[in-house]
C-alpha positions as CSV (number, residue, x, y, z in Angstrom):
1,X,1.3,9.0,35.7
2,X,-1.8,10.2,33.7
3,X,-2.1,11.4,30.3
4,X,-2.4,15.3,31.4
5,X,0.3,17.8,30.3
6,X,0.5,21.2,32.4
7,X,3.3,23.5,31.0
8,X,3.2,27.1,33.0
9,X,0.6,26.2,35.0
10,X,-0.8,28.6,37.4
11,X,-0.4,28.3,41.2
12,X,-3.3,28.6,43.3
13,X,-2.1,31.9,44.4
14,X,-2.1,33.2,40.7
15,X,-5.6,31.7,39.9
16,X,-7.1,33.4,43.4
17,X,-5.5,36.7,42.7
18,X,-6.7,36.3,39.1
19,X,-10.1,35.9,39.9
20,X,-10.1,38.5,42.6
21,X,-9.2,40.9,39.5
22,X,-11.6,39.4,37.4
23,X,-14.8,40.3,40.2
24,X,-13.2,43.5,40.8
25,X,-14.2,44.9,37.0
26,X,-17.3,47.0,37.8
27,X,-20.5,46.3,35.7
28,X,-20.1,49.7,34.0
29,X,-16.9,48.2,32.5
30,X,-18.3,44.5,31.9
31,X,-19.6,43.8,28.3
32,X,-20.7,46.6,26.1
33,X,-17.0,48.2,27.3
34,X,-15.5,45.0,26.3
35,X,-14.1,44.3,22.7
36,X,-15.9,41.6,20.9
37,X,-14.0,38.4,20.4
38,X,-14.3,36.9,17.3
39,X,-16.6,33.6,17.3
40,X,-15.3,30.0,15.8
41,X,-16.0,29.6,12.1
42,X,-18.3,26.4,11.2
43,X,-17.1,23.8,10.0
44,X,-18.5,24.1,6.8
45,X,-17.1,27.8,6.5
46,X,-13.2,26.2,6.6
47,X,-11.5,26.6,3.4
48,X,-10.6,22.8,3.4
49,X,-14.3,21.9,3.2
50,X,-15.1,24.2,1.0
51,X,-12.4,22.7,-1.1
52,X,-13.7,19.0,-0.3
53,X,-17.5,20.2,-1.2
54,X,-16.5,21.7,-4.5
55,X,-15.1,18.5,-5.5
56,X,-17.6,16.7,-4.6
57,X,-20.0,18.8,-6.6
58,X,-17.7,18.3,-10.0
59,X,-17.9,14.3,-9.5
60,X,-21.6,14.7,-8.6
61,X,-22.1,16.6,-11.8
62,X,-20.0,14.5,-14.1
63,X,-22.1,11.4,-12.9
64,X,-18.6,9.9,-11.1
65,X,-19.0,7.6,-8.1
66,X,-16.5,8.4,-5.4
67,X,-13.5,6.0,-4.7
68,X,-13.4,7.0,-1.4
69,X,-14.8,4.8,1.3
70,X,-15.7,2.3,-0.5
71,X,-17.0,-0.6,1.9
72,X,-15.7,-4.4,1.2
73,X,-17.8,-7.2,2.2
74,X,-15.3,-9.9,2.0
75,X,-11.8,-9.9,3.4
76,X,-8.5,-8.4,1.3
77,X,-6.9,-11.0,-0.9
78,X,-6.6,-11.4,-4.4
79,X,-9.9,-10.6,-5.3
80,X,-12.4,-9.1,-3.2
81,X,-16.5,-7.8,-2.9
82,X,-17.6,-4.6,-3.7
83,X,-21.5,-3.8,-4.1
84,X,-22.3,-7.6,-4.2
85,X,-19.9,-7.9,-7.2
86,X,-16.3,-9.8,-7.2
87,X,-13.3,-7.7,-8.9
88,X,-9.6,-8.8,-8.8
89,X,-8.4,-6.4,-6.3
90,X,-5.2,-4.4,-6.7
91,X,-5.8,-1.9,-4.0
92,X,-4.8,-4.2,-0.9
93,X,-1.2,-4.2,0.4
94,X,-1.7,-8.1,1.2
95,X,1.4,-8.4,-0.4
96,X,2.1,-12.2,0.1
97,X,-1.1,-13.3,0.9
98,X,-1.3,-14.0,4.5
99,X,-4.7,-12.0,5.4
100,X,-6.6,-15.3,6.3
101,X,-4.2,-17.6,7.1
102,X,-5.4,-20.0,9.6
103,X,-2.3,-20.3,11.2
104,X,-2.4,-16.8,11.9
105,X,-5.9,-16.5,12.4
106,X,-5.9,-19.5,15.1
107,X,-3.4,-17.7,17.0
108,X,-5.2,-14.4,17.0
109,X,-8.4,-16.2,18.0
110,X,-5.8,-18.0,21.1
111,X,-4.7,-14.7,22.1
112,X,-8.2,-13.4,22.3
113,X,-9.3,-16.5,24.9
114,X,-6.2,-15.6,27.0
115,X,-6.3,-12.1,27.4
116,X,-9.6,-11.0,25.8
117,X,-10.3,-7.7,22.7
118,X,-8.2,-5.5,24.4
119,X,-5.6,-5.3,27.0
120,X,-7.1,-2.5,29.2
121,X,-4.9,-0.1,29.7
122,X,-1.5,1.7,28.4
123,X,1.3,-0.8,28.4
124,X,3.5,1.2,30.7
125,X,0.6,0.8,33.7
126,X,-1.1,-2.2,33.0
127,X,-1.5,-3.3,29.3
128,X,1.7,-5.4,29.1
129,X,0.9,-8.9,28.2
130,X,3.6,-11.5,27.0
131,X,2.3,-11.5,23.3
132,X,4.1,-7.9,23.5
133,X,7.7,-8.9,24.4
134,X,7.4,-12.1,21.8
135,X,6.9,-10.1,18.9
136,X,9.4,-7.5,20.1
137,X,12.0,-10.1,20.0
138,X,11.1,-11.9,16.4
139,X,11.3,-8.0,15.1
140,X,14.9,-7.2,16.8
141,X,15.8,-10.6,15.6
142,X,15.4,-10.1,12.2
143,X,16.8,-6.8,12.2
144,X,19.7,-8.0,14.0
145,X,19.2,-5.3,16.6
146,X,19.1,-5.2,20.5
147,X,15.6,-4.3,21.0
148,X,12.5,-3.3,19.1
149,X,9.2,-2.0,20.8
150,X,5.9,-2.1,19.2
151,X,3.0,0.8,19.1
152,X,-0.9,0.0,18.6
153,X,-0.2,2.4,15.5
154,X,1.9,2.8,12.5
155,X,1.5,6.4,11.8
156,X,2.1,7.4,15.7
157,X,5.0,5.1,16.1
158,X,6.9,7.4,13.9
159,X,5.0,10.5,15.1
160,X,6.0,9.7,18.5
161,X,9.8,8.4,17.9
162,X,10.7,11.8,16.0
163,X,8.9,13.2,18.7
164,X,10.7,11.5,21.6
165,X,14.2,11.8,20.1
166,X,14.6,15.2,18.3
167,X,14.1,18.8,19.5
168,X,14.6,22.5,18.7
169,X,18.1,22.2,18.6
170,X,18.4,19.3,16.1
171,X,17.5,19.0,12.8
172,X,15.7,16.0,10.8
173,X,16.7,15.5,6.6
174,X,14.0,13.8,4.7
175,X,13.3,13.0,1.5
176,X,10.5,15.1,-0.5
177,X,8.6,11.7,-1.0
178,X,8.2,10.7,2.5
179,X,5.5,9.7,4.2
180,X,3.1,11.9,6.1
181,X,4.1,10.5,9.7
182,X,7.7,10.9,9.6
183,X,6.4,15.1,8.3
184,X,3.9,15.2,11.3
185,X,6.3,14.0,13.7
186,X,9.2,16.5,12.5
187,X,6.7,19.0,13.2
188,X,5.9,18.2,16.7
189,X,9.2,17.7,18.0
190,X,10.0,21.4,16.7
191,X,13.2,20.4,15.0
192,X,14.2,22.0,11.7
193,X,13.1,20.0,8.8
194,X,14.4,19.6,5.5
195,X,13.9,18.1,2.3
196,X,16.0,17.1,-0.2
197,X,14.9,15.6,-3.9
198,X,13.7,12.2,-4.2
199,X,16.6,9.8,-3.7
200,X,19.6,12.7,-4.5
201,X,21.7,12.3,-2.1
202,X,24.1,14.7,-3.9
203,X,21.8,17.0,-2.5
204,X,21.5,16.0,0.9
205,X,25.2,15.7,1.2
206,X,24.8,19.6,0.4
207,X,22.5,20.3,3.2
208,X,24.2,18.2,5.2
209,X,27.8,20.2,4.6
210,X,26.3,23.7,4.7
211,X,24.1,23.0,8.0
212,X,25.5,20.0,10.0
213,X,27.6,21.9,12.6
214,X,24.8,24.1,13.3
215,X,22.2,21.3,15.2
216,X,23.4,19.0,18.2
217,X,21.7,16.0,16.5
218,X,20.7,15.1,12.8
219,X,18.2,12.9,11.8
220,X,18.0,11.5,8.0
221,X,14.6,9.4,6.9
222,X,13.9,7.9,4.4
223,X,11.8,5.1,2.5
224,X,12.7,0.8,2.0
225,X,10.3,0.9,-0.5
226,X,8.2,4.6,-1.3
227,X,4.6,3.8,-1.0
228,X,3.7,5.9,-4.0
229,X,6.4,5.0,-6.3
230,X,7.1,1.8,-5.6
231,X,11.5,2.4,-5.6
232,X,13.8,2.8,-3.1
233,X,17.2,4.2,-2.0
234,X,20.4,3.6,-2.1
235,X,21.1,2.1,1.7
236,X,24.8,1.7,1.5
237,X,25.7,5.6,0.5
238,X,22.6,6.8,2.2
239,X,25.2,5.1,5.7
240,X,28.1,6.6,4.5
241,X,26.6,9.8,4.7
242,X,25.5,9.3,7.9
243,X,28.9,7.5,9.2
244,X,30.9,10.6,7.5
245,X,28.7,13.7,8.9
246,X,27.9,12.0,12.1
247,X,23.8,11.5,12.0
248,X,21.2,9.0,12.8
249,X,19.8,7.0,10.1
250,X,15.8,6.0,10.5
251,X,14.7,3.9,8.1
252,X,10.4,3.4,7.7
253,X,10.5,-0.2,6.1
254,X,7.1,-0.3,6.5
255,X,5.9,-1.3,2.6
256,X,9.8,-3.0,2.4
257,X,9.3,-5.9,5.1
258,X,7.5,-8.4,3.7
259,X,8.4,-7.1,0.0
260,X,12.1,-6.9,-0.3
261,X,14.9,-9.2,0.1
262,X,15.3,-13.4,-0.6
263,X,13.1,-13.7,2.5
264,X,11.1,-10.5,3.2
265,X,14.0,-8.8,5.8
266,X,13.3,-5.6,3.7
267,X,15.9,-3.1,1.9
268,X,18.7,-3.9,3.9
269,X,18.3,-7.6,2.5
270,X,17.7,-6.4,-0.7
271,X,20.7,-4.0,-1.0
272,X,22.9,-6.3,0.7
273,X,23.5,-3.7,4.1
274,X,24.1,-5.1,7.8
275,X,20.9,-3.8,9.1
276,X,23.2,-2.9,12.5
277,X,24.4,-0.1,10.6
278,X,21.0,1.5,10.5
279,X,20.0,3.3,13.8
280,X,16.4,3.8,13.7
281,X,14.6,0.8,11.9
282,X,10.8,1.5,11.6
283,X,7.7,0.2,10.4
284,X,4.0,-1.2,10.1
285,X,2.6,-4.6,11.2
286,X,-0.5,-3.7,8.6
287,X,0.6,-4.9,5.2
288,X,2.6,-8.2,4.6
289,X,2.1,-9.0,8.2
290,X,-1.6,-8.8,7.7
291,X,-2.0,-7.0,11.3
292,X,-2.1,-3.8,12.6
293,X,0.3,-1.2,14.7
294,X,3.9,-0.9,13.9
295,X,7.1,-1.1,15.7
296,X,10.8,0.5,16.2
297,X,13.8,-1.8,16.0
298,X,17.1,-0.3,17.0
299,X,19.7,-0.4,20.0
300,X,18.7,-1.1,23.8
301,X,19.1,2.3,24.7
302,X,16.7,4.4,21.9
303,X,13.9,1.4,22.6
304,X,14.4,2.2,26.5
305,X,14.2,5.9,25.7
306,X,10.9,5.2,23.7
307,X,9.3,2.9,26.1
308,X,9.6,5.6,28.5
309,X,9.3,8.7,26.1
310,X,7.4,8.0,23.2
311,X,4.0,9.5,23.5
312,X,2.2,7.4,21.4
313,X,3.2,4.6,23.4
314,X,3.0,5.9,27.0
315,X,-0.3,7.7,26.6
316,X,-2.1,5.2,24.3
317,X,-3.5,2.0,25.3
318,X,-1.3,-1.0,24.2
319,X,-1.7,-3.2,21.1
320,X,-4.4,-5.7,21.4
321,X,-3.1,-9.3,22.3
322,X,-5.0,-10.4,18.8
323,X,-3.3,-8.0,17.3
324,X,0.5,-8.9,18.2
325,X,0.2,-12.5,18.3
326,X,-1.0,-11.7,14.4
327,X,1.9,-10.6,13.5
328,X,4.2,-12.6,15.2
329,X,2.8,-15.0,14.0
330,X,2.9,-14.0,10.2
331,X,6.2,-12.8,10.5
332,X,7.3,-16.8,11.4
333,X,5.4,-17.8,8.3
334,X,7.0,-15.2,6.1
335,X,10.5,-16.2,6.9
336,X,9.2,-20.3,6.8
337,X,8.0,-19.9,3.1
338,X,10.2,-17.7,0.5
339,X,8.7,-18.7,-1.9
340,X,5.9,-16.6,-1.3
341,X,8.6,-13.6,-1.5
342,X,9.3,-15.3,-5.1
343,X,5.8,-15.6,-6.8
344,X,5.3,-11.5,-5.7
345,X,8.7,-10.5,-7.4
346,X,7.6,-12.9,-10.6
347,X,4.6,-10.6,-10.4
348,X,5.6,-7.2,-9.9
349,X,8.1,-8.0,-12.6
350,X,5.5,-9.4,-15.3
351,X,2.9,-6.4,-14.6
352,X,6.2,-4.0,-14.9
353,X,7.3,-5.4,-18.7
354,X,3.2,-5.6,-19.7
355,X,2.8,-1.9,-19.0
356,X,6.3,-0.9,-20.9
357,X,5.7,-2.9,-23.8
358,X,2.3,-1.2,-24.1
359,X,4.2,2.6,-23.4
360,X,2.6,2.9,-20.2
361,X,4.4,4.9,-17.6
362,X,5.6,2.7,-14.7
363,X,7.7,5.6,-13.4
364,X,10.8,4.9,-11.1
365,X,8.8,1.4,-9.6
366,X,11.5,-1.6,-9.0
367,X,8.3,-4.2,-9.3
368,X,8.1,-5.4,-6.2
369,X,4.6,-4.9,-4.7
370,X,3.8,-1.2,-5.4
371,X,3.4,-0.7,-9.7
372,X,2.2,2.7,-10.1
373,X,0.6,3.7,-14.2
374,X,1.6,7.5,-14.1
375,X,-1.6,8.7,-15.9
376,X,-0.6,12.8,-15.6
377,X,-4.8,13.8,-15.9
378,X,-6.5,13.9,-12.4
379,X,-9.8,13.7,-14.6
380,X,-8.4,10.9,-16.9
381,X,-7.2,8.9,-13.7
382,X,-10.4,9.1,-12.2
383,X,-12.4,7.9,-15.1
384,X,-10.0,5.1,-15.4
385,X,-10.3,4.0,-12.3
386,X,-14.2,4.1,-12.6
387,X,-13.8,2.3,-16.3
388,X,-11.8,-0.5,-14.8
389,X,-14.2,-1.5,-11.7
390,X,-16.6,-1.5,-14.1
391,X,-14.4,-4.2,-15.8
392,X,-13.6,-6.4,-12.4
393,X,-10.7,-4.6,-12.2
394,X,-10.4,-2.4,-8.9
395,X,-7.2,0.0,-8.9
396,X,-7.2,3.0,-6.9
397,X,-6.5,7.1,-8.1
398,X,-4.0,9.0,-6.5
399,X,-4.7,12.4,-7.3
400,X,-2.8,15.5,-6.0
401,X,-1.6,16.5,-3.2
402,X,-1.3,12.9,-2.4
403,X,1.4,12.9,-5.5
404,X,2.8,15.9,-7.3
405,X,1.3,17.9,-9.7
406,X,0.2,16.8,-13.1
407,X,1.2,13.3,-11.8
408,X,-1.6,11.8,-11.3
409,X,-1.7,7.9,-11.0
410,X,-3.8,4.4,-10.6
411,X,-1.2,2.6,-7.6
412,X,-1.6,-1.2,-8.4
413,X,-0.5,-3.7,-5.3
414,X,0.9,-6.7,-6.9
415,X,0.3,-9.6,-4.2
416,X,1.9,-13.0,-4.8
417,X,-1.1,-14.7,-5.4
418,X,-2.1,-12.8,-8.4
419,X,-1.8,-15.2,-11.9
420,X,-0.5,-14.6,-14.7
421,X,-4.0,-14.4,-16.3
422,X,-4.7,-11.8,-13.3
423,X,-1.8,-9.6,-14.4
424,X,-2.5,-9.6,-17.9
425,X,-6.6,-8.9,-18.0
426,X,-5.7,-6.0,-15.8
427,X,-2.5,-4.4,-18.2
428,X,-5.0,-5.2,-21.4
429,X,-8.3,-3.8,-19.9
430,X,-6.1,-0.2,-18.6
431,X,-4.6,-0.3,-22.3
432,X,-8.2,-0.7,-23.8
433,X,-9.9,2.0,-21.6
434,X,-7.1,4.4,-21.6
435,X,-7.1,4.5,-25.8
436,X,-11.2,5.4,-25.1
437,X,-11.0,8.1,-22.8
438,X,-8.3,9.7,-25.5
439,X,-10.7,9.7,-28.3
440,X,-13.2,11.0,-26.5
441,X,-11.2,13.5,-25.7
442,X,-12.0,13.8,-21.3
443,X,-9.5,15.8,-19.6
444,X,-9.1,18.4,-16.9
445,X,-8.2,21.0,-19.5
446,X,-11.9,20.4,-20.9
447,X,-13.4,20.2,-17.2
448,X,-15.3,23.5,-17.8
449,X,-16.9,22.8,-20.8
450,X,-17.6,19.3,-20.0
451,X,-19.8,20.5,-16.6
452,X,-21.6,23.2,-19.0
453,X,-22.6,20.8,-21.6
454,X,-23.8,18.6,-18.6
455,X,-25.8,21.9,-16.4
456,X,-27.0,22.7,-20.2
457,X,-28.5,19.6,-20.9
458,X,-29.9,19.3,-16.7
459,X,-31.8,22.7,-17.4
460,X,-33.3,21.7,-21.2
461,X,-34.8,18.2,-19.5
C-alpha cells in the first residue's frame, strides 16, 4: 500500500495518444497562438498576508510585542520562563500537573531504550509497537467501550474519523463553537455541514426534523468542555436526540478528560451519562495527559473501520513509543490520585467568584480548567495581556476570528497546582490594569487616532 492516491488516472494508451496530439501542434500554432495562462500570485500578494502584515504594522507602530510565538525556556507547569524572567503561567493546559512527572517521564525515557525516537514507519506496515495496543486498552477502558485507536495527532484524528466515516450522502450537525478539526474534517469528507447555536439544542432538534430523512447517516459533534468558553453540553438530551432521530453521537473530550468528573473520565462522568451511549468518543493525549496525539474510543467495528480507513492513521507514521507510553502512563496516575482532579475544581472555582465579585465577565465558563475574562476590545485585550506579563502574570489574547466578534478575551488555564495566592495576584493585577487602560482611554474605536498621534510624533523627532 503506499501513500499515493490516483482517481481517473490515465491509461497508457490515453497518455501516448495524448502526447502524440500534443507533438502534432505545428510551431506556427505553439506560443504566440496560445492564450496566456495566468502565473501564481506570491505569497506576499495573498490577501491573508496582506491581512497578517497590516497587523503587524499596527502592533509595530503602537510599540506592542507580539504574543505569538513566544519561546519558553523551561517546561509548562505552574509557572514558567519567558525572556530569562519567571511569570506564573496561565496559558498551559497542564491541567493537573503531570508535565514532569517522573513516573511518567521514566517510562517515556524506557520506551525510548526499547524501541528508540520513532517507530519507523506507519503503524499499518511496520510502526506497531506494543506501547500502541496498551494505551488503546487503558482509553477503551475508561470509556467503557470495545476498542479505541490512537493517532500521532489530535487535530487529524478527528480530521481523519469524519473523513473515514461520512460522505456526500450524509450529513454532520455541529455546534457553532466547535473546534477547527471536527470543521476541517466535515469539509473533506464532503458531507453537508451544519451548525446550530452554542449548546441549543432546541435548534438542532429543528435541523434535525426538517432534514434527517434526507441523508443516509447523521453525525452530531460537539464539545466535553469548549476550549474557548470553558462550559459544556447537556450529554443526556444531547443522546436522546440522537436515540430519537436515529444519529451518531461524537463527542471531542479532548479539554474534558483529565478536567471533568470525580476522577478525570470527562463529561460523561461529570453529567452522570453511561459513556456506552456515546458512539464516537474522541480526544487529545496533549493536555492533562501531558503527551501528544489523540485517540478514538468507540465500538470494535468503527475502530476496525478507522484502523483500516482513517487517513491520518494509515498514511502517517505511527505515534512515537515515548509518546504512548507517556500517556499511558499519566492516564494510570490520573485515575490513582483524584485529588489532583479536586485541588483544579477548588481552583477554577476560586478564580471564577474572584473575577464576579470584581464584575469581570467570566461568560458561560463552569470553572473547571478553562476561565475565560470576556474583555469585548481586541485592542484593550491586547494591552492587557502585555500589562499583565509585565506583572509576572502570563495570560494569553484571543482575538477574532478565533472568538466572535466584539468578544475578545484573555483564556486563563487553571491547573491544580496553582495557590490560592496564585489565583488571587492574577484576579487583583487584571482588576488593577484593566481600571488603567479605561482611564486612559485605549480602544479600537480610537485605533486611528492613536497610530496618528504616534506617525506624528515619529516624523517631528
Amino acid at each position: 500500500m503506499t501513500g499515493r492516491d490516483t482517481p481517473d488516472r490515465l491509461s497508457q494508451g490515453q497518455v501516448g495518444a495524448l502526447i502524440a496530439q500534443m507533438r502534432s501542434v505545428k510551431a506556427a500554432d505553439a506560443p504566440g497562438a496560445q492564450p496566456q495562462l495566468p502565473k501564481a500570485k506570491g505569497f506576499t500578494q495573498l490577501a491573508a498576508y496582506q491581512a497578517m502584515a497590516q497587523q503587524k504594522a499596527v502592533s509595530a507602530t503602537l510599540g506592542l510585542t507580539s504574543p505569538y510565538y513566544r519561546q519558553h525556556e523551561t517546561k509548562a507547569g505552574r509557572f514558567t520562563q519567558l525572556d530569562g524572567r519567571k511569570v506564573l503561567n496561565f496559558t498551559s493546559y497542564d491541567y493537573i500537573g503531570l508535565n514532569g512527572h517522573p513516573e511518567i517521564s521514566r517510562a517515556a525515557v524506557e520506551a525510548i531504550e526499547s524501541f528508540g525516537t520513532s517507530v519507523s514507519g506507519s503503524r499499518i506496515t511496520s510502526g506497531e509497537r506494543p506501547v500502541h495496543a496498551a494505551l488503546e486498552r487503558s482509553l477503551a477502558a475508561l470509556y467503557e467501550a470495545e476498542d479505541a485507536v490512537v493517532f500521532v495527532s489530535g487535530h487529524a484524528t478527528a480530521v481523519s474519523a469524519i473523513a473515514a466515516l461520512l460522505g456526500p450522502n450524509d450529513l454532520l450537525l455541529h455546534d457553532a463553537w466547535i473546534h477547527n478539526c471536527i470543521v476541517v474534517g466535515g469539509r473533506l469528507s464532503g458531507a453537508a455541514r451544519r451548525s446550530f447555536a452554542h449548546n441549543d439544542l432546541n435548534e438542532l432538534e429543528a435541523m434535525l426534523a426538517a432534514e434527517r430523512g434526507r441523508f443516509d447517516n447523521v453525525m452530531i459533534v460537539t464539545e466535553g468542555l469548549f476550549s474557548m468558553d470553558g462550559d459544556g453540553p447537556d450529554l443526556a438530551a444531547l443522546v436522546a436526540l440522537k436515540e430519537r432521530y436515529g444519529c451518531w453521537l461524537m463527542v471531542d473530550d479532548a479539554h474534558g478528560l483529565g478536567v471533568l468528573g470525580a476522577t478525570g473520565r470527562g463529561i460523561a462522568e461529570h453529567c452522570g451519562v453511561d459513556p456506552k451511549h456515546i458512539d464516537i468518543w474522541m480526544g487529545t493525549l496533549s493536555k492533562s495527559l501531558a503527551s501528544c496525539g489523540g485517540y478514538v474510543a468507540g465500538s470494535g467495528p468503527l475502530v476496525d473501520l478507522l484502523k483500516f480507513g482513517a487517513p491520518g492513521l494509515v498514511y502517517s507514521v505511527g505515534m512515537p513509543a515515548a509518546t504512548a507510553a507517556a500517556a499511558n502512563a499519566a492516564l494510570a496516575v490520573m485515575l490513582r490520585e483524584p485529588e489532583r482532579l479536586s485541588r483544579l475544581k477548588d481552583n477554577g472555582h476560586a478564580m471564577i467568584a474572584r473575577l464576579a465579585a470584581h464584575g469581570l465577565d467570566h461568560g458561560l465558563a463552569w470553572g473547571y480548567g478553562i476561565v475565560p475574562v470576556i474583555i469585548g476590545d481586541a485592542l484593550q485585550t491586547i494591552l492587557l495581556a502585555e500589562r499583565l506579563l509585565e506583572r509576572g502574570v502570563y495570560a494569553f489574547p484571543v482575538l477574532p476570528p478565533g472568538v466572535p466578534n466584539h468578544s475578545a478575551r484573555l483564556r486563563f488555564f487553571v491547573s491544580s497546582e496553582h495557590t490560592a495566592e496564585d489565583i488571587e495576584y492574577a484576579v487583583t493585577t487584571l482588576v488593577e490594569e484593566k481600571r488603567a487602560l479605561a482611564e486612559a482611554g485605549l480602544s479600537i474605536a480610537n485605533l486611528s487616532q492613536l497610530l496618528a498621534q504616534r506617525n506624528g510624533a515619529t516624523r517631528t523627532r
